[in-house]
N, C-alpha and C positions, 0 to 999 in steps of 0.2 A: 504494500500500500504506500499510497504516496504521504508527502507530511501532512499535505493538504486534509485528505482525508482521516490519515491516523487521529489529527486534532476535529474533525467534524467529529466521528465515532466516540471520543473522548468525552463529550459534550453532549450525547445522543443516546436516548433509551433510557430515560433516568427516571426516578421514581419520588424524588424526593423525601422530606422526611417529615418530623412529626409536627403537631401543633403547639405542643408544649416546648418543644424545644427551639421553636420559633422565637416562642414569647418570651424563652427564658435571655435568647440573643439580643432583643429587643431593646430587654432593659439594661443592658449592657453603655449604651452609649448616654441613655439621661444619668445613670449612674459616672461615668467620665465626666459628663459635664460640672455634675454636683461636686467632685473629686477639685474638679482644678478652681471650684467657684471658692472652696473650703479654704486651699490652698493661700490662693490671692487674699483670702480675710484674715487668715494664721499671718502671714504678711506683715499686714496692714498691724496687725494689732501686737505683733514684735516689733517694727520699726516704725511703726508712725509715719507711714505714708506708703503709697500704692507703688508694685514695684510697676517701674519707671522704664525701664530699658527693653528696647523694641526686640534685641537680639534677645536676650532672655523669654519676653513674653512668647516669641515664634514657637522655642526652646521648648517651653512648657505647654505651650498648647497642643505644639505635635507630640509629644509623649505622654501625656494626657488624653487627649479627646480622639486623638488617633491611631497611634502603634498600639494601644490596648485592642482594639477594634481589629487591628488587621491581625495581631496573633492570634485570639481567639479564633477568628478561623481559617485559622493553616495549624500551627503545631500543638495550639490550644483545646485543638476543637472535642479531642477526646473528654475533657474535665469542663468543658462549658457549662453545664448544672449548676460546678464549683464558683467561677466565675464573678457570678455579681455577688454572688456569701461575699467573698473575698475583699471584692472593690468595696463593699457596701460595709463589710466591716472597718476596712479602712477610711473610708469616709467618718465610721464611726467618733473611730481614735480620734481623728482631727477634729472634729465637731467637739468631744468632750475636754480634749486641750483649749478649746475656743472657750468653751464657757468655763472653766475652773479657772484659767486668767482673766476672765472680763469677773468673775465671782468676789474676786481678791480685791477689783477694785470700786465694786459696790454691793450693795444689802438689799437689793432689791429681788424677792422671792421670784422663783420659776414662774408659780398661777400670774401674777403679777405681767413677768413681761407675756405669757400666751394670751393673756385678756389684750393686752396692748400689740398685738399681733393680729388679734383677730381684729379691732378695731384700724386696721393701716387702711390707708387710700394708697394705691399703685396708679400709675399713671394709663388712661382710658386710652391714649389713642397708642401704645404699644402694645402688643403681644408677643412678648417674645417666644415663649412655645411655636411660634406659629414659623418664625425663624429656626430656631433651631431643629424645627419635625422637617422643613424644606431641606437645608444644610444638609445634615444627616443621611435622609435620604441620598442625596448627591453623593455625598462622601462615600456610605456602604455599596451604592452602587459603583461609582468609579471603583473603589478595591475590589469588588466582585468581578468585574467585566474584564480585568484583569489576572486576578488570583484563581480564576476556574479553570485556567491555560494550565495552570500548574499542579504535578499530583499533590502536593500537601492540601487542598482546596479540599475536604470530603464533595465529592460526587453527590453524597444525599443533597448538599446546600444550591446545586447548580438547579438550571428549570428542566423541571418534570416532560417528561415528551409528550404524555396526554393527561392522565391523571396524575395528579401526588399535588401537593405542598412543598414547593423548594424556598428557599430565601430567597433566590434570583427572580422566583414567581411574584411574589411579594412586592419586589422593587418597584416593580412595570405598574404593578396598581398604585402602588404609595406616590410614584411619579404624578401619577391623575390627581391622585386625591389632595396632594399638596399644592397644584396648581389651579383648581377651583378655590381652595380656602381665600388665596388673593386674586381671583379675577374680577374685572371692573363689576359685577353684577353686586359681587359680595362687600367692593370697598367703596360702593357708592352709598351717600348716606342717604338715610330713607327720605329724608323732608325734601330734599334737591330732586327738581322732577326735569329728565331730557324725554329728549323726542326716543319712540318704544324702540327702534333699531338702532341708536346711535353709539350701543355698546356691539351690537353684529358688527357693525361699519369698524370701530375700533379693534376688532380681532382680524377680521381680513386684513387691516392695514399690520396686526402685528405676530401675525403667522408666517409670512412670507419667510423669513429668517428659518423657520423650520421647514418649510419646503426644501429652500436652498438645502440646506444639510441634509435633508433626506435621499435630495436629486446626489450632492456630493459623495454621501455614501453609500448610495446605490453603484457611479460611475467606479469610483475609486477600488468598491470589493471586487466588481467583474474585472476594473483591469488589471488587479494584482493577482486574480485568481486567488483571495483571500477565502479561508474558511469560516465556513456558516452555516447555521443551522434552518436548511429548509423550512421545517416542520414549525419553526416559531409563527415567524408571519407572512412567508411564502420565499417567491424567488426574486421577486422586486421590491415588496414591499418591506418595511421596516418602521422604527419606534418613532422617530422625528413626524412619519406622515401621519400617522394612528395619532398624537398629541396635538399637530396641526388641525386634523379632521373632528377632533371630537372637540376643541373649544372650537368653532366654526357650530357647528350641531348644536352644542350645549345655550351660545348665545343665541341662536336661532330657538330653538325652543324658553327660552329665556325669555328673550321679546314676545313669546305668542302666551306665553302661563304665568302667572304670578310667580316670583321670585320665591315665597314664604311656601309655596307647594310643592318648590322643587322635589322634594321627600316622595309625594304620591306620585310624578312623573318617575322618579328610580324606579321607584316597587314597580309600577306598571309596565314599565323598557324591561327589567330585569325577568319579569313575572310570562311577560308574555312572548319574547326569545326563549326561556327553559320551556314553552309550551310548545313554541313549535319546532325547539330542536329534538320533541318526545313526539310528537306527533305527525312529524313530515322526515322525510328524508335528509334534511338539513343538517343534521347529526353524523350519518352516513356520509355525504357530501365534503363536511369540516375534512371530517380525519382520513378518505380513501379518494378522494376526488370521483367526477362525474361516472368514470369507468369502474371504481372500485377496485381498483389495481393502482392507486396512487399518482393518477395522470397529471401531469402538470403544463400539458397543451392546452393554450390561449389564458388569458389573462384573467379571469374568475378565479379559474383552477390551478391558475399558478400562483396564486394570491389572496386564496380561499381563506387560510385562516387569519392574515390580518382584515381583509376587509369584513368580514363577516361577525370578528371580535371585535368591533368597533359600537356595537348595541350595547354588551354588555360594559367596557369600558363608559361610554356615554350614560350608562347608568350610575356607575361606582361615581363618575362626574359632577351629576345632578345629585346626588348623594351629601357628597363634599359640602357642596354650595350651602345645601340646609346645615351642615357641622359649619359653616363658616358664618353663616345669617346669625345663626344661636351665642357666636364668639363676640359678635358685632355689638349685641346686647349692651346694655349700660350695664355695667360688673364691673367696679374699679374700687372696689374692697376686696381685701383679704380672705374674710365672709362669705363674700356673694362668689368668689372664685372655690373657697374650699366646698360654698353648694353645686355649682359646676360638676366639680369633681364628683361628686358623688351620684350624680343625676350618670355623667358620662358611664362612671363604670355599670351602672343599673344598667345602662342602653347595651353595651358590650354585654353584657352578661345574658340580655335580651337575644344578642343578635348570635351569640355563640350555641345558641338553645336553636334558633334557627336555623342554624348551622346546621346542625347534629340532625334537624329534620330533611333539611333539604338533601341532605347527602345520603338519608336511609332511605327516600321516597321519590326525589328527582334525577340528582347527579353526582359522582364527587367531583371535587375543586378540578377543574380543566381550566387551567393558564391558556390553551389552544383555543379553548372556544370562547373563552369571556365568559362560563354561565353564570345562572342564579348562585348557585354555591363559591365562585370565585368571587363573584358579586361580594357576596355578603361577609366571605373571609377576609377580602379587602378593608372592606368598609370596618370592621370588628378589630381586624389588627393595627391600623391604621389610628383609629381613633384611641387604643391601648397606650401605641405608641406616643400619642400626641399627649392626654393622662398624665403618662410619664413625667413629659418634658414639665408638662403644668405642678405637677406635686414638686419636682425638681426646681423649679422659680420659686415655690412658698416656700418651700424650705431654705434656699438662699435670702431669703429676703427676710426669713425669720433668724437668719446667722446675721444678717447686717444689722439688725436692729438689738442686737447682743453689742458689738461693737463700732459704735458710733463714728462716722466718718467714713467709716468702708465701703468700697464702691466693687462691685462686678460686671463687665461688659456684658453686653446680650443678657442681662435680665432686668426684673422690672424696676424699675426708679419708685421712692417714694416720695408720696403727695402729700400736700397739706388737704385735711377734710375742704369737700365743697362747702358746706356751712360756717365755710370761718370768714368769705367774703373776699378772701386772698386768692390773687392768681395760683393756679398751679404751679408750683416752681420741682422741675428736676433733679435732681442730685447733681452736684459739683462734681464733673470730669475735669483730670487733672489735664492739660494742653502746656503748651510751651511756650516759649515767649513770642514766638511764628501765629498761636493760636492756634498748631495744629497737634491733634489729637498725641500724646506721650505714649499712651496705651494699646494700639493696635488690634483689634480680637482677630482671630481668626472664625471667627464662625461671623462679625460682620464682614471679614473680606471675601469670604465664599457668597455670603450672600446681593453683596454687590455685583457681582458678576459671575452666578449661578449659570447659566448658558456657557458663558466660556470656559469654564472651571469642567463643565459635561464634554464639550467640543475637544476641549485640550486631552483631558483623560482619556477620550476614542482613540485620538490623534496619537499619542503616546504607547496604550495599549497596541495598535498596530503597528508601532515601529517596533516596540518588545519584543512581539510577536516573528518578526520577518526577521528581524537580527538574531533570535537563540530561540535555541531547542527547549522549549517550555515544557516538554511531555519529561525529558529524561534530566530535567534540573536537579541538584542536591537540596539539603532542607536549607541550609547556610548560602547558597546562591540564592537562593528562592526569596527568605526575607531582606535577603537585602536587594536585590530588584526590587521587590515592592513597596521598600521600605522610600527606595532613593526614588521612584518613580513619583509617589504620596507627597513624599517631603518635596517636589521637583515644583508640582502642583497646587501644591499650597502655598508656597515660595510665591509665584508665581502670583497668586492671588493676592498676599500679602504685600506685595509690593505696590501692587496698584490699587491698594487701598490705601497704603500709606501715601500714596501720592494720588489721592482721591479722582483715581480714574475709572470711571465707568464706562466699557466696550461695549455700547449700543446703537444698532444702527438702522432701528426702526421707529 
């Protein structure tokens, strides 16, 4: 066999793995975040003041919020269970080092500061969860689209060929569902009234960008003769068009149904594709093409399972939008966000019970066809995830209010209550005498230029790819390719955030 295909097969027939061990991966990275938020306030509260130095901050973000992540799944992945015990007991330590020196220097009982916790105002117009659930996703998928080239990557975590639950399955939806939470539908405020297609209008004009990269990466794998997985989304089609075409659909549907029903339009997209891929040959079709021998003559059939998975995505979509309506909400307490959380996990715990049904009575989870049951896994782990990142913000915001003057990038700022008649005033970032920013995050400079940060890691993973033999790597080659590829990546982002450039050209 040639390489070409030795790495298709490598990547093909796979069955992916369990749901628990999804979730247990999941929390893996709100758990990094909380780690390096701990850190920066242990800091602050030995030296009296935030550290400062950009070199340093890069330093510790990527060994933090990233090499955790990418060990875990390569040589970690056997003990992954272990995993967040581990980080989270560590977290622990630091947390109780935080309070027994903030304890030394005042009398003020535990009840005391969680009554004054519950009563904080956060600032209304950030949501950092919402940053950091986008981020993340980007980040585990760049290290996945890469690290599955290599055997240390368990096979269970790659996507499934028809049925299973992979991590890689996961991505492709979390991709959707983090890009409805911020489209114009969701971050228009309700009282501002435009003309009913003027947010369609605005997505035609800001798709194009993904076409481009989709035509790009269409041209570029046939002329390298690069390897690919058929059976994902066909022989032309691929993820940039499938993201293009379902916010095009979703604002189209958008303009014609009320925004606040988005919800009853999922269920019924979602509900009524599982009906008729049980009731029509449609199902047959996805997985064997018109012939049933897997034909991939003319353009349907060669392209059957992304255009066709494009329902069920447009579902998980419209889905999104009602989790992003509900975020939108006036909730700028402490309070009003730990009721959130509580509402959220009911809803998950809802949709995991539906789960369990849909896959005894309709389907199980098909990444290939988009069904109901991917539908709903999406939506369920997605929203877990997102959970995470939110309990992750209280709890940092409850270590800063232990030590006064402490600041953490990407989470949320404290407010003075609306009833005191004072502007909201944000926490004091520390800046330089330039006025620009001393502290650099890396999860703001992914977020500025999220698109490039996706384009660069393709771009990169196929040069890995064509320069070394990914299949017969050592374990010590391995992480450090991926290690330097990551660090390469974020570099790269880091920069032009600190030099406040944003790559956009629509």
């Amino acid at each position: 066999m040639s390489q070409k295909h030795l790495k298709e097969a490598f990547i093909s027939n796979l069955n992916g793995t369990s749901l628990l061990e999804i979730s247990v991966g999941l929390s893996l990275a709100p758990l990094c975040l909380l780690c390096r938020g701990l850190l920066l306030i242990l800091y602050y509260l030995n030296y009296g003041k935030p550290l400062s130095s950009r070199k340093y901050s890069l330093l510790l973000d990527f060994l933090v919020l990233v090499s955790p992540l990418l060990f875990s799944c390569t040589v970690l992945s056997p003990i992954i269970f272990f995993m967040p015990a581990i980080i989270a007991a560590f977290c622990a330590g630091i947390f109780s080092k935080i309070y027994s020196q903030r304890k030394h220097e005042t009398r003020v009982s535990f009840r005391q500061i969680v009554k004054e916790f519950q009563k904080t105002y956060l600032d209304p117009e950030y949501i950092p969860a919402v940053t950091a659930f986008r981020v993340y996703v980007n980040v585990l998928t760049s290290i996945s689209i890469l690290a599955v080239d290599f055997p240390q990557y368990p096979r269970r975590y790659a996507k499934a060929e028809t049925y299973g639950t992979g991590v890689m399955d996961l991505g492709v939806g979390a991709f959707i569902f983090g890009n409805a939470l911020v489209c114009p539908e969701v971050r228009q405020k309700s009282h501002v009234t435009q003309p009913k297609f003027s947010n369609l209008a605005r997505q035609f004009s800001s798709v194009w960008p993904l076409i481009f990269l989709g035509v790009g990466r269409l041209l570029s794998v046939k002329s390298i003769e690069y390897h690919e997985h058929t059976s994902e989304y066909g022989v032309h089609w691929n993820f940039f068009f499938t993201l293009a075409f379902v916010r095009l659909a979703a604002s189209l549907l958008l303009a014609i149904f009320p925004k606040k029903n988005s919800w009853i339009v999922a269920i019924n997209l979602a509900v009524l594709y599982q009906l008729i891929l049980n009731a029509t040959a449609l199902k047959v079709f996805i997985l064997h093409g018109s012939n049933g021998r897997d034909t991939r003559v003319g353009f349907l059939n060669a392209n059957r399972e992304g255009l066709l998975s494009l329902f069920g995505y447009l579902a998980i979509y419209m889905a999104s939008v009602q989790v992003g309506l509900c975020l939108r909400k006036c909730r700028n307490s402490v309070r009003g966000w730990i009721e959130a959380v509580c509402f959220s996990l009911l809803t998950v715990l809802v949709l995991f019970v539906f789960l369990y049904v849909s896959q005894a009575y309709a389907d199980p989870v098909s990444r290939r066809m988009a069904n109901l049951s991917f539908c709903i896994w999406v939506v369920a782990h997605c929203l877990t995830f997102f959970t995470c990142f939110v309990v992750t913000d209280l709890t940092l915001v409850f270590a800063k209010l232990l030590v006064k003057g402490s600041s953490v990038p990407s989470c949320w700022n404290v407010v003075r209550p609306p009833n005191t008649g004072k502007k909201l005033e944000p926490e004091a970032v520390p800046t330089t005498r330039e006025g620009k920013l001393s502290h650099v995050c890396l999860i703001s400079a992914i977020n500025k230029n999220q698109l490039l940060f996706f384009l660069l890691a393709n771009v990169m993973t196929g040069t890995v790819n064509i320069l070394i033999d990914t299949l017969h790597s050592k374990t010590a080659f391995t992480l450090c390719i991926l290690h330097s590829y990551m660090f390469f990546n974020c570099l790269i982002m880091y920069i032009l955030h600190a030099k406040n450039i944003v790559l956009k050209f629509w």
